[in-house]
Backbone bond lengths (Angstrom), bond angles and torsions (degrees), N, CA, C in turn:
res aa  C-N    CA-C-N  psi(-1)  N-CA   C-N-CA  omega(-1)  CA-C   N-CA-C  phi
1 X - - - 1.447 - - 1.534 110.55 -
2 X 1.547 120.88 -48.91 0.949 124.79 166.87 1.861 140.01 -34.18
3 X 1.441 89.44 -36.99 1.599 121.34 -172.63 1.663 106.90 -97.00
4 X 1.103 117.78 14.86 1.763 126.88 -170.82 1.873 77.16 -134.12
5 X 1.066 131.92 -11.44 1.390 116.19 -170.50 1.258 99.35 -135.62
6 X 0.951 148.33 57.03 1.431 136.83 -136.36 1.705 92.52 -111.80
7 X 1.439 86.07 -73.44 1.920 83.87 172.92 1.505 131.22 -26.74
8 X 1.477 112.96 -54.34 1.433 133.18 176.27 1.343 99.12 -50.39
9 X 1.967 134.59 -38.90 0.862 138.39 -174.85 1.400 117.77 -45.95
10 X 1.397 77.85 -53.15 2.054 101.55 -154.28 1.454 101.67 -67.44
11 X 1.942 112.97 -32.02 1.129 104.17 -176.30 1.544 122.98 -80.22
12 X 1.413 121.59 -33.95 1.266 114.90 161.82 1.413 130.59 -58.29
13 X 1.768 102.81 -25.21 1.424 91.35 166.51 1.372 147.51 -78.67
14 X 1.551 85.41 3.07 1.831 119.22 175.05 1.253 93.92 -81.28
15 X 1.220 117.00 -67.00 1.435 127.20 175.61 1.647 121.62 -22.60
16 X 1.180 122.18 -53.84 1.666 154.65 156.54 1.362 106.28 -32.81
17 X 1.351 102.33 -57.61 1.376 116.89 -160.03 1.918 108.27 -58.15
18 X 1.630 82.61 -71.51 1.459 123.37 -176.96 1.625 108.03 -37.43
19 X 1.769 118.80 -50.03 0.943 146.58 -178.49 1.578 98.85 -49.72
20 X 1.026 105.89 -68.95 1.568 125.92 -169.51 1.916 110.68 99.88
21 X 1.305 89.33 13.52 1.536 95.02 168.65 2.040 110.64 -158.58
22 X 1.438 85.23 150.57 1.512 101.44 -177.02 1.720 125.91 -70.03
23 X 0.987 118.28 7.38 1.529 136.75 161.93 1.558 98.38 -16.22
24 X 1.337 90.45 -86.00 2.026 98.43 -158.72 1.386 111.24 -79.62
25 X 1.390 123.23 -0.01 1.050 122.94 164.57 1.909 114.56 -89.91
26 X 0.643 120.21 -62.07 1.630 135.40 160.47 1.737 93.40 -37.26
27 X 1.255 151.21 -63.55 1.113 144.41 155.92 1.611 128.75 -20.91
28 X 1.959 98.81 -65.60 1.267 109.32 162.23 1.708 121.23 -40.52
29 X 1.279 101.70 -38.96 1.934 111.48 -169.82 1.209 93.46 -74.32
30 X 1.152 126.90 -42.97 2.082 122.29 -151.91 1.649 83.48 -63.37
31 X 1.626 114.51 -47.27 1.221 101.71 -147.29 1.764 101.62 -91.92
32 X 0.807 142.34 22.21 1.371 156.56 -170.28 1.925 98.96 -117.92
33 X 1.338 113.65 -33.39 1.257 120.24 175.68 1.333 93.70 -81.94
34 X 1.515 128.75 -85.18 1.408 108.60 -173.18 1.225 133.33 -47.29
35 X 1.294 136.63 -9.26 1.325 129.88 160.03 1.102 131.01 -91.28
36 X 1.513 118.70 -0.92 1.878 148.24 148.13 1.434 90.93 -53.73
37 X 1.144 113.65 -88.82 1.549 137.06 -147.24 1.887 94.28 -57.14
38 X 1.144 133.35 -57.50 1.453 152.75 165.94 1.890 94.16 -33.09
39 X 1.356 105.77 -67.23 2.025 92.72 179.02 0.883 92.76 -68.38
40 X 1.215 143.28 -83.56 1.867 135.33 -164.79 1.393 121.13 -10.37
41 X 1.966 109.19 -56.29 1.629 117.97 159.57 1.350 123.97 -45.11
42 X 1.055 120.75 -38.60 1.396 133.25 -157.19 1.850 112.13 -100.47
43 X 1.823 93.48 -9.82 1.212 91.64 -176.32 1.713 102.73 -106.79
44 X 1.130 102.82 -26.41 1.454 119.11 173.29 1.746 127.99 -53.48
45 X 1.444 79.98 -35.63 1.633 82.02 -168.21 1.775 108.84 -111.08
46 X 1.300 135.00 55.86 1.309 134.88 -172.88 1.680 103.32 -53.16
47 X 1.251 83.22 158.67 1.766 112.18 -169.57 2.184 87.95 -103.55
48 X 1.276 103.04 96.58 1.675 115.28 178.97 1.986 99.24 -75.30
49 X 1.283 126.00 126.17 1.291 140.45 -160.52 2.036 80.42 -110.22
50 X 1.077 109.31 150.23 1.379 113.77 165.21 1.637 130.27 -49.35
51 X 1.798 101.70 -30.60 1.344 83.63 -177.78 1.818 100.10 -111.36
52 X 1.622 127.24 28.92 1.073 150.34 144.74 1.394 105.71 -62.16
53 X 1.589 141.64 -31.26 0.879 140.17 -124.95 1.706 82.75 -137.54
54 X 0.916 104.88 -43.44 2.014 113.82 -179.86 1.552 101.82 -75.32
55 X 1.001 116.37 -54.79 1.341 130.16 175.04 1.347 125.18 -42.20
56 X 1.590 127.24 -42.86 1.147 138.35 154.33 1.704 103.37 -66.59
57 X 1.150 140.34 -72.69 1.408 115.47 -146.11 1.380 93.92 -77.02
58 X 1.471 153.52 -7.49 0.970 155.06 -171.62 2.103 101.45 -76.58
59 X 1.148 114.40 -61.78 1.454 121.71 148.03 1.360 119.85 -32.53
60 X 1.175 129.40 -17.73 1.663 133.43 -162.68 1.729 88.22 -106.05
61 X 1.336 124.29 -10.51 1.386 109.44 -142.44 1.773 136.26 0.75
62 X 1.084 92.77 74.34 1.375 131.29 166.40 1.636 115.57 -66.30
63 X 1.216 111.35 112.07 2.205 119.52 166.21 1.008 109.95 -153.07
64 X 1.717 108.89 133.08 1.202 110.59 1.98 2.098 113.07 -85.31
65 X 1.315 94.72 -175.23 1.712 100.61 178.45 1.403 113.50 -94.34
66 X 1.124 123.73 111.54 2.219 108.76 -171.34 1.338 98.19 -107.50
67 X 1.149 126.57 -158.96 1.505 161.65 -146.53 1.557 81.98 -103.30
68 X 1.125 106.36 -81.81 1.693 120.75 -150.60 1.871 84.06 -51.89
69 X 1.239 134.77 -73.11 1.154 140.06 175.78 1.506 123.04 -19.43
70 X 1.566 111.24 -32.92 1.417 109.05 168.14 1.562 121.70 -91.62
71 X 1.732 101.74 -34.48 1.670 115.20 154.77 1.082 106.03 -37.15
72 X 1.273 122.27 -95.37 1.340 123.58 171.87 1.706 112.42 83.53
73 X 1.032 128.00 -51.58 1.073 131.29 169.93 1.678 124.73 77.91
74 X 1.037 135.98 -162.88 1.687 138.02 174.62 1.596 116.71 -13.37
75 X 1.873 93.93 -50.31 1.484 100.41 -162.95 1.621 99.74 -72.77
76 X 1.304 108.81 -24.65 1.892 95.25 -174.22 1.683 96.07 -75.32
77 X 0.969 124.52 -55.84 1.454 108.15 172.16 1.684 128.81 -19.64
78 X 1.223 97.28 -50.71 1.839 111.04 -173.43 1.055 73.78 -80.07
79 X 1.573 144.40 -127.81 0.992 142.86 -104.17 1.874 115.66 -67.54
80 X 1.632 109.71 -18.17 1.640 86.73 158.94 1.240 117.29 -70.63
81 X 1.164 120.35 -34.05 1.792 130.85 -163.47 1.405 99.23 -51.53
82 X 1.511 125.85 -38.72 1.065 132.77 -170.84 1.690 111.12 -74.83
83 X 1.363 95.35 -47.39 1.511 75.80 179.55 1.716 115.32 -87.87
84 X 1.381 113.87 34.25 1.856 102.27 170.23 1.579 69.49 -134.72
């Protein structure tokens, strides 16, 4: 994240400097963390479409296919996430 912002970096850290205190730099970070942590959420938690959901246990070759198998729950989450 840092390295997509790099410039903005350098300048607050002038900024920091110049200041003689870490204010806007410590600022700069919080918000460089929350917008890490914010894709991370967003990457973590996919929205599974029905045939997202067929699609994985079909890959598992799995028989027979049940109910509970398309439920599935947490673990189908992780393990599609993994494979995209």
């Amino acid at each position: 994240m840092i390295s997509q912002t790099q410039k903005e970096y350098y300048e607050v850290l002038s900024q920091s400097d110049k200041a003689g205190k870490s204010t806007v730099f410590i600022e700069y970070m919080l918000k460089v963390i929350d917008e890490s942590l914010g894709q991370l959420l967003d990457f973590s938690n996919p929205t599974l479409s029905a045939e997202d959901r067929l699609e994985y246990f079909v890959s598992l070759g799995k028989a027979p296919f049940t109910r509970k198998d398309y439920i599935g729950g947490r673990v189908v989450y992780e393990r599609l996430a993994a494979l995209h």
